[in-house]
C-alpha positions in Angstrom: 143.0 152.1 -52.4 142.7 155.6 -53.9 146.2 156.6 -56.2 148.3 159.3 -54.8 148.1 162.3 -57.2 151.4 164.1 -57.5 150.7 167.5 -58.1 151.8 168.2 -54.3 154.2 170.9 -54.3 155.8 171.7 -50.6 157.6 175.2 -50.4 159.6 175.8 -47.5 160.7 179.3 -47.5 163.9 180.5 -45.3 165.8 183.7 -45.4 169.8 183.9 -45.3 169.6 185.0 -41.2 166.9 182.2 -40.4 167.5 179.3 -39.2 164.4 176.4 -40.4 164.8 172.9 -38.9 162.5 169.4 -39.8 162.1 167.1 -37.3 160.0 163.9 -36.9 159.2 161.7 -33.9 159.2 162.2 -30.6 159.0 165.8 -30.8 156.7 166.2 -33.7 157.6 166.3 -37.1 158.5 169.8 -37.3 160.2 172.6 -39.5 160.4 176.3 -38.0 161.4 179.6 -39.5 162.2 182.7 -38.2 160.1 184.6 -40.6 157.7 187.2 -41.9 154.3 188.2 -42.3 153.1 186.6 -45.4 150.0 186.5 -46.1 149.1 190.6 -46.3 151.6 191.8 -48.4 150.0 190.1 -51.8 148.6 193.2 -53.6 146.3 192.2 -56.6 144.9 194.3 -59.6 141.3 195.6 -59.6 140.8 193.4 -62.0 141.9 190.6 -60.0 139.9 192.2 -56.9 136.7 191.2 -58.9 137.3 187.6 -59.6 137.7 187.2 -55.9 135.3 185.9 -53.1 136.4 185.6 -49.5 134.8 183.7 -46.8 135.8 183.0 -43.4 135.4 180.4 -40.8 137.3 182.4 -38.0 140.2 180.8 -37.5 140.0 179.7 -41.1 140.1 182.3 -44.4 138.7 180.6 -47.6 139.7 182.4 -51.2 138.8 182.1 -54.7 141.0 183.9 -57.0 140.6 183.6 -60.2 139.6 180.0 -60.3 142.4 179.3 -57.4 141.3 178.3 -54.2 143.8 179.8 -51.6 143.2 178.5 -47.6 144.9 181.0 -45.0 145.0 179.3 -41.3 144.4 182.2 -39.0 144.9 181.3 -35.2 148.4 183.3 -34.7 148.2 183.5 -31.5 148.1 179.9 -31.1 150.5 179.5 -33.3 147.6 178.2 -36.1 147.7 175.2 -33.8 145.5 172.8 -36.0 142.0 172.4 -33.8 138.9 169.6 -34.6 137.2 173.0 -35.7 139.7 173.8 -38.3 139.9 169.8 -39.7 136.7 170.0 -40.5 135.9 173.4 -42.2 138.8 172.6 -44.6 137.8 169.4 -45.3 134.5 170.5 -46.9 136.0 173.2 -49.2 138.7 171.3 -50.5 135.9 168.8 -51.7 133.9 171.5 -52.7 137.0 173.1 -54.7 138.0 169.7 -56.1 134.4 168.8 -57.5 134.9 173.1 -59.0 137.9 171.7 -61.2 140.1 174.6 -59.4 143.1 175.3 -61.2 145.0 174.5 -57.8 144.8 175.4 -53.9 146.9 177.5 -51.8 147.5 176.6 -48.1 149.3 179.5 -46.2 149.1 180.6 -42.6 148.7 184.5 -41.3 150.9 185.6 -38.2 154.7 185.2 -39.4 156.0 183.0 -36.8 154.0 179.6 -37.7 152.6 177.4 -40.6 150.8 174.9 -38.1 152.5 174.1 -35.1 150.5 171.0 -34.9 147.6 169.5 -33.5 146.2 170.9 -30.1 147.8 168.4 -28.4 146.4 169.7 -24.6 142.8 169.0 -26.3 143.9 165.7 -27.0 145.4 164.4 -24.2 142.8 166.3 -22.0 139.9 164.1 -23.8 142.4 161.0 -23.4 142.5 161.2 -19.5 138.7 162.4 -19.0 137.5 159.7 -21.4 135.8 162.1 -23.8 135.5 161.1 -27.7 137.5 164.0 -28.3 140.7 162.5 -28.9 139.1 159.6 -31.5 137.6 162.3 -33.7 140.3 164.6 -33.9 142.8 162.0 -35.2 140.0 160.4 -37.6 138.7 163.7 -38.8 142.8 164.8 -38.9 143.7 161.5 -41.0 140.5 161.7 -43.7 141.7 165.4 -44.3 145.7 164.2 -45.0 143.9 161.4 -47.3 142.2 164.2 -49.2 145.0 166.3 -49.4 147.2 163.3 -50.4 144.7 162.1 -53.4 143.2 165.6 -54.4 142.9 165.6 -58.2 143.7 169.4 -58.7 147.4 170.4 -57.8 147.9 171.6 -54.2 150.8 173.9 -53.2 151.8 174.5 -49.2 153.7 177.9 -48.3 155.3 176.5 -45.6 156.6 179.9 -43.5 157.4 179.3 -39.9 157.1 176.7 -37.0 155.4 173.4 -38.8 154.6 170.6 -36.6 152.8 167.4 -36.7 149.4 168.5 -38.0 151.1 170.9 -40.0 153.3 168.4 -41.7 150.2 167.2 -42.3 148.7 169.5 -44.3 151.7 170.3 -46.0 153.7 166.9 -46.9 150.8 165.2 -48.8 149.6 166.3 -48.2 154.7 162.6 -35.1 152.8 163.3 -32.5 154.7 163.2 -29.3 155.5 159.3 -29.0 156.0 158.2 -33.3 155.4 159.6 -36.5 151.9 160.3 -37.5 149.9 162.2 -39.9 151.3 159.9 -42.7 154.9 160.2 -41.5 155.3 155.9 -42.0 154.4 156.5 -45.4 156.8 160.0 -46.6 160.1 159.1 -43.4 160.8 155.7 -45.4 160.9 157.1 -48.5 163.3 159.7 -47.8 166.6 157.3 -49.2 168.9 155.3 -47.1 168.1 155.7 -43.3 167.7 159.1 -43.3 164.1 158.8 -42.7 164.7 156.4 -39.6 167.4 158.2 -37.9 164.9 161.7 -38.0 162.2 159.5 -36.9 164.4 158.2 -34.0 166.5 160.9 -32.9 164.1 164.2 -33.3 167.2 165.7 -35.3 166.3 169.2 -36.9 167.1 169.7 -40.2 167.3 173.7 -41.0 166.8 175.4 -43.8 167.9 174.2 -47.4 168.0 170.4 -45.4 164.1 170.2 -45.9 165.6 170.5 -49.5 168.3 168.2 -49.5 166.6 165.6 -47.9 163.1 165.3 -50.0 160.8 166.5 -47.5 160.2 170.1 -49.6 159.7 170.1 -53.2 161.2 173.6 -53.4 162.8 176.4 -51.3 161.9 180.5 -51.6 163.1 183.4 -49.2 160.6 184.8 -47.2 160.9 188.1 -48.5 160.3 186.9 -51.8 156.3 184.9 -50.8 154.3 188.2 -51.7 155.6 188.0 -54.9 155.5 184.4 -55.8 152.1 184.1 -54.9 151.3 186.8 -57.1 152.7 185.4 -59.6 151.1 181.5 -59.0 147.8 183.6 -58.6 148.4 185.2 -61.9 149.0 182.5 -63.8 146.0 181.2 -66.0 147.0 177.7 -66.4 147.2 174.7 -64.0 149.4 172.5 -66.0 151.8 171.2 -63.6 154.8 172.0 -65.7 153.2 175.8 -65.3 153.4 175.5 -61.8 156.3 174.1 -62.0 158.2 176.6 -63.6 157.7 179.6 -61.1 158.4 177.8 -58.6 161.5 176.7 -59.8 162.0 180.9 -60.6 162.0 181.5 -56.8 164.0 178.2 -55.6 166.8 179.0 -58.0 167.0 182.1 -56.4 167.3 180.8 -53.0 170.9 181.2 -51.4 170.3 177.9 -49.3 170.1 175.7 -51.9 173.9 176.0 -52.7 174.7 175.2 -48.8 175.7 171.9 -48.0 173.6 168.8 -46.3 174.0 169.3 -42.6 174.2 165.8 -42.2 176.6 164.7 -45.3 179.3 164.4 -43.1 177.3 161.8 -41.0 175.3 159.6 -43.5 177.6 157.2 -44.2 177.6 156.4 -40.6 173.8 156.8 -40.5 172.9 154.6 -43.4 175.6 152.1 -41.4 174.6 152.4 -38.1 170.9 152.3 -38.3 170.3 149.3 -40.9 169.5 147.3 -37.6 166.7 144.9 -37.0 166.3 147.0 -33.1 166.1 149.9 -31.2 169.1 148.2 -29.0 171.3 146.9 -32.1 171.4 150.8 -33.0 172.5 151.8 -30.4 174.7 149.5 -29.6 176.7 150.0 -33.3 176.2 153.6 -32.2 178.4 153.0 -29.1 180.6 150.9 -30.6 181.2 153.5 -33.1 184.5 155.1 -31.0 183.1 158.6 -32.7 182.0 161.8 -30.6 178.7 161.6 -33.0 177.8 158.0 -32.2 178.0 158.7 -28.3 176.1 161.5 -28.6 173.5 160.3 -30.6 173.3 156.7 -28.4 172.9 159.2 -25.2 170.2 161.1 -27.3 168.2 158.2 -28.0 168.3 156.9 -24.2 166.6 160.0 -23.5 163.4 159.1 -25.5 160.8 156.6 -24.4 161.8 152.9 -25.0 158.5 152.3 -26.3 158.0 155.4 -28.8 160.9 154.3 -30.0 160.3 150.3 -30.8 157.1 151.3 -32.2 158.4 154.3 -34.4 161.4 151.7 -35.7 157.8 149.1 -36.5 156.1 151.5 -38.0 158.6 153.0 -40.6 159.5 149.5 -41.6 155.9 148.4 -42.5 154.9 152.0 -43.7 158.3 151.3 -46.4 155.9 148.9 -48.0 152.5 150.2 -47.7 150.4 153.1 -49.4 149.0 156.3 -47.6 146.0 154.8 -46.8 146.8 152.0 -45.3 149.4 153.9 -43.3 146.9 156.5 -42.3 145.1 153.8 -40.9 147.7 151.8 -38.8 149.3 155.3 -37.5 145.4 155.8 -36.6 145.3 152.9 -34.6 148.7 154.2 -33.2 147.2 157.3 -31.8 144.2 155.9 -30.1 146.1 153.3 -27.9 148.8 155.7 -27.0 146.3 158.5 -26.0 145.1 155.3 -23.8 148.5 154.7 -22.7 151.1 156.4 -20.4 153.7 157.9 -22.4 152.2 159.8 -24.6 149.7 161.9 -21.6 153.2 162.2 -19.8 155.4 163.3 -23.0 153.0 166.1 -23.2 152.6 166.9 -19.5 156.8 167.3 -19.4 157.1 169.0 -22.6 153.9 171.6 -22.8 152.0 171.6 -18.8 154.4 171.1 -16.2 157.5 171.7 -18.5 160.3 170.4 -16.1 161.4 168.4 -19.3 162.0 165.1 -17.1 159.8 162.8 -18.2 159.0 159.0 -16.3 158.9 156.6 -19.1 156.8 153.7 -18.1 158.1 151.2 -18.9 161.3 153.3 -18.8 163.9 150.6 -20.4 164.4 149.1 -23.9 164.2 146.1 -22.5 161.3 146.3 -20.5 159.0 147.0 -24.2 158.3 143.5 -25.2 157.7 142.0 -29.0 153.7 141.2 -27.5 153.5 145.3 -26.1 154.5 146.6 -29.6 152.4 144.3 -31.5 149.5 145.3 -29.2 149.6 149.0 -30.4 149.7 148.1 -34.3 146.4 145.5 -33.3 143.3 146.0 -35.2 141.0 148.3 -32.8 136.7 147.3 -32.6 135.3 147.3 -36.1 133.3 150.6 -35.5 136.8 152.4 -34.6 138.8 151.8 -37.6 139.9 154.6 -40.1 138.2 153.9 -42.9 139.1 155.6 -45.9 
């Protein structure tokens, strides 16, 4: 397996009024900003102006500055919604960039309002129910792009600014869909500390602002207001030593108010790291209910809302991505998203949440106990030869 390089830098940026939230599971694995427009406020010398070479793929901007390569996503409208398109004109140009010796990449997003807000989910589960191979190259062509990003050799820095979800987290975190976490999410949710990671896997919470921080999903933090001038100065630099890199970023996240704001959910980790060291889906929630606290009700009544069998597969999967690399969790979560686009709940998750949007989905089957030991084990099953992620 290839060795994780660790020159991944994830900046989440926030302002004092904004309000950012992470979540991961059910609802995808998502952070979201109110923001600003980031990307065309970075003014650069003339000097600069020559050492730069632009090219564009449409909804993709590709930059070289200065030996930097800086990626824009650019499909606002869509929220820069990550499309099959998009995986695989950035896949080519962060090879190409890598085998150059960059400095480091850039990966930003134009529009203000969103980073990525995932995958084009509609796409997906469209191919899923016409039977199209749509839905099996996305996710491969998706998971060799997080691989890349996760085991890049030149330093890689994400400007998170806005709504970030699954797709996005993976372009950002090394760098879930609807029913688990995905896009490497066995492989970073584990490692988070405690049962932090499992209780945002299960519950969808949303952890806002400096919480991305707090919790070790962002490397750094940075107000929105202050993007234009931290990427100047990243652009200006003319070394890509990581303690270089290192230290203007840490300029900007010192400077970030949020950072001195307590953990949203200090008050509730004891309880957490308690309540969800269970060997089930039901023993949570039964110590949940048992609790005889507002938060433990409330959280059981949350988790009866999801579907039974997201959430014995998502409690699986963190569990076995605890002890495994990114690879090999790229490649059972693979396997994951190919027999749940086959399956109910995922096609119906998506038709509730984004088509019909009465936001009352039919679980099938729709109780804990009716997702069996044999069901689970079928999703983590090794698909036909010809189908697995091979990386």
């Amino acid at each position: 397996m290839n060795k994780i390089r660790r020159s991944v830098y994830r900046l989440y940026l926030t302002t004092t009024t904004s309000t950012g939230s992470l979540f991961a599971g059910h609802l995808p694995s998502c952070s979201s900003f109110r923001s600003r427009q980031i990307s065309s406020s970075c003014k650069m010398s003339s000097r600069e102006q020559t050492q730069k070479a632009t090219r564009s793929e449409g909804e993709v901007i590709f930059e070289e500055i200065k030996g930097k390569g800086v990626i824009t996503l650019n499909r606002p409208k869509a929220l820069n919604a990550l499309n099959l398109s998009m995986i695989e004109s950035i896949f080519p140009v962060l090879k190409e960039w890598e085998s150059a010796n960059k400095q480091f990449v850039i990966i930003k997003a134009e529009g203000g309002k969103a980073f990525c807000a995932g995958g084009d989910i509609k796409s997906v589960t469209d191919s899923a129910k016409e039977g199209s191979n749509l839905y099996k190259e996305f996710f491969k062509r998706e998971y060799f792009l997080n691989n890349l990003i996760g085991t890049l050799t030149v330093p890689y820095i994400a400007l998170i600014d806005g709504i970030t979800m699954g797709g996005g987290v993976g372009l950002s975190v090394h760098g879930p869909y609807r029913l688990f976490p995905d896009v490497g999410g066995s492989y970073f949710l584990p490692r988070l500390g405690g049962k932090l990671g499992l209780y945002l896997a299960l519950t969808g919470y949303r952890l806002k602002g400096g919480d991305t921080f707090k919790a070790g999903v962002a490397t750094h933090m940075c107000q929105s207001n202050m993007l234009p001038m931290l990427e100047q100065d990243l652009i200006s630099l003319d070394s890509h030593k990581p303690q270089d890199i290192e230290q203007v970023l840490k300029k900007y996240h010192d400077q970030c108010p949020d950072i001195k704001k307590p953990f949203s959910l200090d008050p509730h980790m004891v309880d957490i790291n308690k309540f969800f060291n269970a060997g089930s889906v039901e023993e949570i929630i039964s110590n949940l209910n048992k609790s005889g606290s507002e938060w433990g009700k409330k959280t059981a009544e949350n988790l009866g809302k999801m579907s039974p069998t997201s959430l014995k597969i998502s409690l699986k999967l963190l569990e076995v991505g605890a002890t495994l690399d990114l690879q090999e969790c790229l490649q059972i979560e693979y396997r994951l998203t190919q027999r749940c686009c086959e399956d109910h709940d995922f096609i119906e998750g998506v038709r509730a949440l984004l088509v019909d949007k009465d936001q009352n989905p039919k679980w099938k089957p729709n109780t804990l106990e009716g997702v069996t030991n044999a069901t689970v084990d079928k999703y983590f099953s090794e698909l036909p030869s010809d189908r697995e992620l091979a990386l």
